[in-house]
Short mmCIF file of the C-alpha atoms (twelve columns), coordinates in Angstrom:
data_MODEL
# 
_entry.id   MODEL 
# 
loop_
_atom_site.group_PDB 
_atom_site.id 
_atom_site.type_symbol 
_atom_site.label_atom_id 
_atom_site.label_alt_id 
_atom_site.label_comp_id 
_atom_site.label_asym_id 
_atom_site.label_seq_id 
_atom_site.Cartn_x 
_atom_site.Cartn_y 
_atom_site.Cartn_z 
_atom_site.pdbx_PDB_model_num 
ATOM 1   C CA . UNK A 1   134.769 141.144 119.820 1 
ATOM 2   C CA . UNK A 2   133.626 143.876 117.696 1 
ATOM 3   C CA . UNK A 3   129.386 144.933 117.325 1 
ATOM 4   C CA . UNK A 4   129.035 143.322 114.092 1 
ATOM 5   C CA . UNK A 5   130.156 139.794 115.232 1 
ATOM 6   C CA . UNK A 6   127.699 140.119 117.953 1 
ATOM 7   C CA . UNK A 7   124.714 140.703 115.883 1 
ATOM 8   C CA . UNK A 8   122.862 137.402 115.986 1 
ATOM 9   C CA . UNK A 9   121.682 136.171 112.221 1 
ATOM 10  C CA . UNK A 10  119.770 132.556 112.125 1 
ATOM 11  C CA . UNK A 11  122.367 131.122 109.123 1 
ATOM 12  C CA . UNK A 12  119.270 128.065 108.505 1 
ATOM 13  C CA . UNK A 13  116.785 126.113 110.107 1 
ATOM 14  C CA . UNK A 14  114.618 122.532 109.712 1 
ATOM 15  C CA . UNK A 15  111.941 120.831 111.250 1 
ATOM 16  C CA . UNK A 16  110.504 117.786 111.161 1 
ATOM 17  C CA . UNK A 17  107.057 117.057 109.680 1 
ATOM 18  C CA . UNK A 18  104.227 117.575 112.382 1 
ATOM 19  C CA . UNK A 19  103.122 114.355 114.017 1 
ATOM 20  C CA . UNK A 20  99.075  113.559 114.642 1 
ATOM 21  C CA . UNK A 21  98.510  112.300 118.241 1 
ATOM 22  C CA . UNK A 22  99.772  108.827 118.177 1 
ATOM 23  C CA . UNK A 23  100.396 109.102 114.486 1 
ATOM 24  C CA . UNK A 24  103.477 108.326 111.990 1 
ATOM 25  C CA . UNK A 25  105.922 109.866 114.607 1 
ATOM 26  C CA . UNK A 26  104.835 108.415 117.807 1 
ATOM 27  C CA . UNK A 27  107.827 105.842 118.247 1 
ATOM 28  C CA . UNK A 28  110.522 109.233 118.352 1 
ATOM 29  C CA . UNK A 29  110.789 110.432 122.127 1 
ATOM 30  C CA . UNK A 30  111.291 113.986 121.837 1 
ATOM 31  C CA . UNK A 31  115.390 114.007 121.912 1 
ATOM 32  C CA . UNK A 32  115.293 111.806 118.662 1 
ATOM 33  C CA . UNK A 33  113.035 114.197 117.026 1 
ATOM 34  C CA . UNK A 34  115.205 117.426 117.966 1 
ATOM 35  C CA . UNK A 35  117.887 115.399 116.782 1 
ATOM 36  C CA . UNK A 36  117.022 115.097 113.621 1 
ATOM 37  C CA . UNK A 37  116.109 118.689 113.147 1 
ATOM 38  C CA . UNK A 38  119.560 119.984 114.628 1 
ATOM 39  C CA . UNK A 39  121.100 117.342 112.232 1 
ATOM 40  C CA . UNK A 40  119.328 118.853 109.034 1 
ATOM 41  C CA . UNK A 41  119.610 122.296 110.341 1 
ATOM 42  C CA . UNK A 42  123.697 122.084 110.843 1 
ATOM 43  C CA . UNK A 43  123.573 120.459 107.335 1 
ATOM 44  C CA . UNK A 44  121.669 122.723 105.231 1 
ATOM 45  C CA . UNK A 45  123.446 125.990 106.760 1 
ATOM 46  C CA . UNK A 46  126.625 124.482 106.771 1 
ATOM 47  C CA . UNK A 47  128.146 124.992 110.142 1 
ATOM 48  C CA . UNK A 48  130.450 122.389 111.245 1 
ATOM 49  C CA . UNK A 49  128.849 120.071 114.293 1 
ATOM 50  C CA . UNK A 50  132.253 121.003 116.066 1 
ATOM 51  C CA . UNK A 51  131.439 125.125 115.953 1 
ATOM 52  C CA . UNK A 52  128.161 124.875 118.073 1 
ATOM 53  C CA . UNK A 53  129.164 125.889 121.441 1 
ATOM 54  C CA . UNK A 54  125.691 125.592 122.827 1 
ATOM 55  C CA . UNK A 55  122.162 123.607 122.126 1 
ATOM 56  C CA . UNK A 56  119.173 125.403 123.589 1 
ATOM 57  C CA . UNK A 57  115.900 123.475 123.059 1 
ATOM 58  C CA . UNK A 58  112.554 124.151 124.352 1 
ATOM 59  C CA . UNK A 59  110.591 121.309 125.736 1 
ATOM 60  C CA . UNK A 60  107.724 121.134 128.031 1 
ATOM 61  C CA . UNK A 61  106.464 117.096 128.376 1 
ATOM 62  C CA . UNK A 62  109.633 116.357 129.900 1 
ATOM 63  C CA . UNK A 63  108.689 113.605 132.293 1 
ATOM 64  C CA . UNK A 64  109.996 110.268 131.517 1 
ATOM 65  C CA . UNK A 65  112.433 111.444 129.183 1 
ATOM 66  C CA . UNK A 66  115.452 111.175 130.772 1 
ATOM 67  C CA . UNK A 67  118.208 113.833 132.078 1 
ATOM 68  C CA . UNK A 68  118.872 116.981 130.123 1 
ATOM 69  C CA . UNK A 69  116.950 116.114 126.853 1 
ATOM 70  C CA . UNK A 70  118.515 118.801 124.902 1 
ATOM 71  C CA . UNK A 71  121.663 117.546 125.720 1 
ATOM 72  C CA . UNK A 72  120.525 113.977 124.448 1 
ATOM 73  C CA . UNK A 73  119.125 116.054 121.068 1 
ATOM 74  C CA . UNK A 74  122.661 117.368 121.055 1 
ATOM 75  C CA . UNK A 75  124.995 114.173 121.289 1 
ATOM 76  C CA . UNK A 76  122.195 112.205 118.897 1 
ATOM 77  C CA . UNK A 77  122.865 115.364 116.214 1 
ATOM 78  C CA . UNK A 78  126.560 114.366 116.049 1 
ATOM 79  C CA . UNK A 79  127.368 117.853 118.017 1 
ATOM 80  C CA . UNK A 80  130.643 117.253 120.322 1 
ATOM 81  C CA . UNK A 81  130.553 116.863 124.163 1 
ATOM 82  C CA . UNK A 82  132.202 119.702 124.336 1 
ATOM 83  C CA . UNK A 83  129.440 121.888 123.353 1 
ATOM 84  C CA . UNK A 84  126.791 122.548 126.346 1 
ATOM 85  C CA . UNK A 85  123.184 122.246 126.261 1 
ATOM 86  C CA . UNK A 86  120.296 123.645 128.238 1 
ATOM 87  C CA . UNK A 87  116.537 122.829 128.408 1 
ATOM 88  C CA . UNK A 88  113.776 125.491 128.498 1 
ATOM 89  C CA . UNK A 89  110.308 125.331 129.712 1 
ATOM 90  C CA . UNK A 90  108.195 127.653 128.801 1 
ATOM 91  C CA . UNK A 91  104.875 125.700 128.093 1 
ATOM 92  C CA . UNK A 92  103.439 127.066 124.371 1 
ATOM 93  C CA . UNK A 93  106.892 129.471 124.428 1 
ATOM 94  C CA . UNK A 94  109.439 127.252 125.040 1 
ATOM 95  C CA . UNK A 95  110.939 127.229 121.386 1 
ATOM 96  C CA . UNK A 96  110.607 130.939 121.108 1 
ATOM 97  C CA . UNK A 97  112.491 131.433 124.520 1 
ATOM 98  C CA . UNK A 98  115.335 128.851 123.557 1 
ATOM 99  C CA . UNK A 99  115.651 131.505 120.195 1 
ATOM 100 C CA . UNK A 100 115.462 134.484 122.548 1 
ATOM 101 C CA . UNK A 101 117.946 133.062 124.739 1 
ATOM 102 C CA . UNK A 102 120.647 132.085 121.937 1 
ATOM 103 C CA . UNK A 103 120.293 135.964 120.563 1 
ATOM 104 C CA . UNK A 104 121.449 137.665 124.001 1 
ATOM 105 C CA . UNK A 105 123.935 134.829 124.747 1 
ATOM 106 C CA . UNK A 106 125.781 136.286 121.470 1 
ATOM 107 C CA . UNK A 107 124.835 139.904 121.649 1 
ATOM 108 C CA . UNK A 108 126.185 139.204 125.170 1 
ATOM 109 C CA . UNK A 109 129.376 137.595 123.556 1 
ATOM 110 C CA . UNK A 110 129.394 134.399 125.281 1 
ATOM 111 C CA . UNK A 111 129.252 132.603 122.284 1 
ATOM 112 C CA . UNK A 112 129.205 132.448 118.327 1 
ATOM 113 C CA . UNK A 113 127.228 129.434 117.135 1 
ATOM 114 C CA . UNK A 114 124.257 128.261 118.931 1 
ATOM 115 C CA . UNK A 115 121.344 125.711 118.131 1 
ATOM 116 C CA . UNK A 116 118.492 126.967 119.374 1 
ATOM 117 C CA . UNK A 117 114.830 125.405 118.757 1 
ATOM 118 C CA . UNK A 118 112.457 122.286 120.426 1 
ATOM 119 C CA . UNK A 119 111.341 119.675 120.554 1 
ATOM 120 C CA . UNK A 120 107.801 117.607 122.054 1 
ATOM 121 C CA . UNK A 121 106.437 114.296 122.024 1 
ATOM 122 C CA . UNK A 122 102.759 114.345 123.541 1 
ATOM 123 C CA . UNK A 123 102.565 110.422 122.613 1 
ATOM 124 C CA . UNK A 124 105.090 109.692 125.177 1 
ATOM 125 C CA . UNK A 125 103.972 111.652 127.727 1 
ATOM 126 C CA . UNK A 126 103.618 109.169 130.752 1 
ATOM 127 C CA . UNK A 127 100.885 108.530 133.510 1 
ATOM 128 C CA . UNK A 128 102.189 109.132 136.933 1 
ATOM 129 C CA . UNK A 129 101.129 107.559 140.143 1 
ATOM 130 C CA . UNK A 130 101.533 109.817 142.935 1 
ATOM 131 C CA . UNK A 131 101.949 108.898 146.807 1 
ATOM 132 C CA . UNK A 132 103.845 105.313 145.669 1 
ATOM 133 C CA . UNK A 133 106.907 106.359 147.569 1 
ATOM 134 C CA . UNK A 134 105.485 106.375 150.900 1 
ATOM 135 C CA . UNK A 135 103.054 103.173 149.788 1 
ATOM 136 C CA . UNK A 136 99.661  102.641 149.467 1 
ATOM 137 C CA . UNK A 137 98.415  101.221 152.400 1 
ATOM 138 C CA . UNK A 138 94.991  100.217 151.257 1 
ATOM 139 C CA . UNK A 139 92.353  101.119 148.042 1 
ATOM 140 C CA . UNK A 140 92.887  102.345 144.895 1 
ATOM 141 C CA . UNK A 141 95.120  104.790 143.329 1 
ATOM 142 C CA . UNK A 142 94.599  107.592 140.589 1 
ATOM 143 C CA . UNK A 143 96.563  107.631 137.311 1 
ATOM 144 C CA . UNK A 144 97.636  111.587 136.285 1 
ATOM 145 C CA . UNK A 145 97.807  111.605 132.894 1 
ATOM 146 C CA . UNK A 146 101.200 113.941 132.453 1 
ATOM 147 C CA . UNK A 147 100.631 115.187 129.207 1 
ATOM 148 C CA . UNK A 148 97.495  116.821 130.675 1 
ATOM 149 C CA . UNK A 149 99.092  117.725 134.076 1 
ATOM 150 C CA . UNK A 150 102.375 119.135 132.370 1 
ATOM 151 C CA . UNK A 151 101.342 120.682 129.437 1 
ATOM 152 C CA . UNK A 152 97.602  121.473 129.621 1 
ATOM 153 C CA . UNK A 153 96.968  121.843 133.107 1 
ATOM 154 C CA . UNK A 154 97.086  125.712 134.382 1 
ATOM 155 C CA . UNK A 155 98.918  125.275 137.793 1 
ATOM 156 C CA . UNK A 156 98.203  129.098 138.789 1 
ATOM 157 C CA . UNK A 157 94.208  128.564 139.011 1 
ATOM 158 C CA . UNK A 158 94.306  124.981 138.811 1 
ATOM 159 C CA . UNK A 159 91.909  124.552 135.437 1 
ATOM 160 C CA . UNK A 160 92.482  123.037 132.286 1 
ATOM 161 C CA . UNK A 161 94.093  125.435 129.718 1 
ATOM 162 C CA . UNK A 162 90.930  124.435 127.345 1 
ATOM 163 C CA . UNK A 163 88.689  126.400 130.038 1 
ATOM 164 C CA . UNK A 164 91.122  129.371 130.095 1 
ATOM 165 C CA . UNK A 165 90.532  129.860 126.231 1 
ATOM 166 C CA . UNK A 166 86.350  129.383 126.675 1 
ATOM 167 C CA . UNK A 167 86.406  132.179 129.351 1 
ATOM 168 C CA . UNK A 168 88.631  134.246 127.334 1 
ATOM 169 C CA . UNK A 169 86.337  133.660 124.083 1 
ATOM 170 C CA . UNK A 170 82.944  134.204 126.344 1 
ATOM 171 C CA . UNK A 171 84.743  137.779 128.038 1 
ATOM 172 C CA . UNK A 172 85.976  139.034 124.073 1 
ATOM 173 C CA . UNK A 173 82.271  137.828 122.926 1 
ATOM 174 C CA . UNK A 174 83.755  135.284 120.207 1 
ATOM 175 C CA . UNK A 175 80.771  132.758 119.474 1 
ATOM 176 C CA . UNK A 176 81.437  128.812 118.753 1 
ATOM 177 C CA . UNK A 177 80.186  129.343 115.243 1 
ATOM 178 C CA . UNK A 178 82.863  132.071 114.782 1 
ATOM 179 C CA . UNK A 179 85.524  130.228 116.088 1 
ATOM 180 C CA . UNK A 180 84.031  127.102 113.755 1 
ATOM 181 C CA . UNK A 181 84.826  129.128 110.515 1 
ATOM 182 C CA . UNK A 182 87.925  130.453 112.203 1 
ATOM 183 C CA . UNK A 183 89.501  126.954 112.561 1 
ATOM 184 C CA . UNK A 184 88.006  125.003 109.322 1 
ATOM 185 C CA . UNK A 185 89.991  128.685 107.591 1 
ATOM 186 C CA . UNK A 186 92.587  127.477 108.936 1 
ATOM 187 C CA . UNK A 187 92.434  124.446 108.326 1 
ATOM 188 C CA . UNK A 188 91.540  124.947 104.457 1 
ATOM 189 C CA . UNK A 189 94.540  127.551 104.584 1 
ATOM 190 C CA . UNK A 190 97.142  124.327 105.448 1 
ATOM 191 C CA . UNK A 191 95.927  121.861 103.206 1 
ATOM 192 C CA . UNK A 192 96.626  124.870 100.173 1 
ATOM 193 C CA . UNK A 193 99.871  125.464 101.447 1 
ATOM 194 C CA . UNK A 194 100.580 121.616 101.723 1 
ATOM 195 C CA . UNK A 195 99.616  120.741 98.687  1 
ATOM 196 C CA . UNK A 196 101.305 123.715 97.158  1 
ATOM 197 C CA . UNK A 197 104.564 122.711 98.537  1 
ATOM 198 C CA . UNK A 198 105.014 125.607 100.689 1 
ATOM 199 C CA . UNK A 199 106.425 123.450 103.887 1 
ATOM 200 C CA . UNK A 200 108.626 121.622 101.752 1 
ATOM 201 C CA . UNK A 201 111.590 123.326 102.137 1 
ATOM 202 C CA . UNK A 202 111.983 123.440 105.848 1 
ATOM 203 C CA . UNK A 203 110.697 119.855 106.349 1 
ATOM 204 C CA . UNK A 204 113.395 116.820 107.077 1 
ATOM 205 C CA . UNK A 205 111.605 113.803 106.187 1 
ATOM 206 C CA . UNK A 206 111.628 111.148 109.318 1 
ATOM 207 C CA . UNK A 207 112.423 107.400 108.436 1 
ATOM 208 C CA . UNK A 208 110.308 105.421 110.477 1 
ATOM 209 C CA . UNK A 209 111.327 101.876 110.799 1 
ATOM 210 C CA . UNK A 210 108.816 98.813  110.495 1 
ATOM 211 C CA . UNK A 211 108.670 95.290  110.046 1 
ATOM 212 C CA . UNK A 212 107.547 95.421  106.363 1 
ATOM 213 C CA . UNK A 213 110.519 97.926  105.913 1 
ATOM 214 C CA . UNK A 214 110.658 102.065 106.352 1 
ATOM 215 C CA . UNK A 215 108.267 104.510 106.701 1 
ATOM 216 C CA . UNK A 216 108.914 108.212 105.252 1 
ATOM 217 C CA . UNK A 217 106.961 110.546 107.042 1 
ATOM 218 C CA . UNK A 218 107.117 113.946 105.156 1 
ATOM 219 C CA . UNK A 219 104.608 115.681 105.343 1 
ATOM 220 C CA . UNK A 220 102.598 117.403 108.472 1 
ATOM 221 C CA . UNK A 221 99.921  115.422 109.976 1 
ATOM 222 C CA . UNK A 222 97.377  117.082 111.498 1 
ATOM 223 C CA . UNK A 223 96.112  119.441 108.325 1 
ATOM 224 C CA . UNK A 224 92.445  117.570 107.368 1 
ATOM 225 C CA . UNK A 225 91.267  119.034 104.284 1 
ATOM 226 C CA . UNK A 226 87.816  117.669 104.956 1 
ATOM 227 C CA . UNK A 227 87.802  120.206 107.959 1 
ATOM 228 C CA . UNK A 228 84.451  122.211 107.566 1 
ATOM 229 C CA . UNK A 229 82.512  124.602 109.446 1 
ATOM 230 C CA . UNK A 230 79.323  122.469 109.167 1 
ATOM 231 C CA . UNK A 231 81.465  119.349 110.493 1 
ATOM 232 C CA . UNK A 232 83.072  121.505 113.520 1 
ATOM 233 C CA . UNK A 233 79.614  122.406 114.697 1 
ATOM 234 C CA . UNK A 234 79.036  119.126 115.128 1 
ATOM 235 C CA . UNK A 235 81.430  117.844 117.565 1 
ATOM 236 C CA . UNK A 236 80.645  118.119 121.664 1 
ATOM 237 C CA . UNK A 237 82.483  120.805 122.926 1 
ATOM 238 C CA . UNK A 238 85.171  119.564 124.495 1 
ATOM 239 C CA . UNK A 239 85.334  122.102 127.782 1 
ATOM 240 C CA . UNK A 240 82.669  123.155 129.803 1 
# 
């Protein structure tokens, strides 16, 4: 295999709009949404679903979803059983890392034509109930919420990820009124780019069925373009 056909290129990519908590999207589990993204993404580069020799897709809230999700991702995007698939988690990274690993796996020449991307559902994260396999003899018993425990939960110092990023604002001396402007910038910056049709192009509208007939959900979500300074300062900060 010579250099050149070991250089990794990314030939296209798509994504599907970004879901609000519980919002348009929350009736996809995280496989159906990475399928539909591999789906548009084999599409609009034009690779043949039979040429992918491997799906790599981060995912983090994996709980309740089933074995090998970005195997499910894979077989739901039409790519053959003959392809393998492998799931990464890497918490915030996961995506990157399932990019990263695609790039050496072909500067490495295992392979020609990977997916690589991920995928997340935090409105089907479940609630576990720990200790129910030995029974619970007597009293009550606590409800984990696993999108907290899996996903936002530091399990090094054993503190919510929300209190990592207050101590790390307090030690850099970034003040809530700072970080206030910071976000509603932000913010202000994604409605403009919304509205401007800037995500357009990599966006693969979802088709949500309902009982009054579909649901197109193409746009991102979470962008509020009522999002102000003044308004942030007025919500209770959410971590100690």
């Amino acid at each position: 295999m010579s250099d050149l056909s070991r250089q990794p290129v990314i030939v296209g990519a798509a994504r599907t709009p970004i879901g609000r908590y519980l919002g348009g999207l929350a009736s996809l589990s995280a496989p159906e949404l990475g399928a539909i993204a591999i789906r548009a993404a084999l599409e609009r580069s034009g690779v043949n679903p039979a040429q992918v020799q491997e799906v790599i897709m981060g995912h983090v809230l994996q709980g309740g979803t089933g074995q090998a999700p970005a195997r499910q991702a894979m077989l739901k995007a039409g790519v053959p059983s003959t392809a393998s698939a492998l799931t990464v988690n890497k918490v915030c990274g996961s995506g990157l890392k399932a990019v990263m690993l695609a790039a050496q796996a072909i500067k490495a020449g295992d392979a020609q034509v990977i997916v690589a991307g991920g995928q997340e559902s935090m409105s089907n994260a479940p609630h576990y109930v720990y200790g129910m396999r030995s029974g619970v003899k007597i009293g009550d018993q606590t409800v984990v919420d696993g999108m907290i425990r899996d996903g936002l939960w530091c399990g090094t110092c054993n503190v919510h990820m929300g209190s990592h990023a207050e101590y790390t604002a307090t030690k850099a001396g970034v003040p809530r009124d700072e970080q206030d402007a910071f976000a509603a910038a932000s913010h202000a910056k994604a409605v403009a780019a919304q509205q401007a049709g800037k995500f357009t192009a990599e966006i693969v509208p979802v088709e949500i069925p309902g009982k009054k007939g579909p649901t197109i959900i193409a746009m991102d979500e979470s962008p509020r373009a009522d999002t102000t300074a003044e308004s942030l300062a007025k919500l209770r900060p959410a971590f100690p």
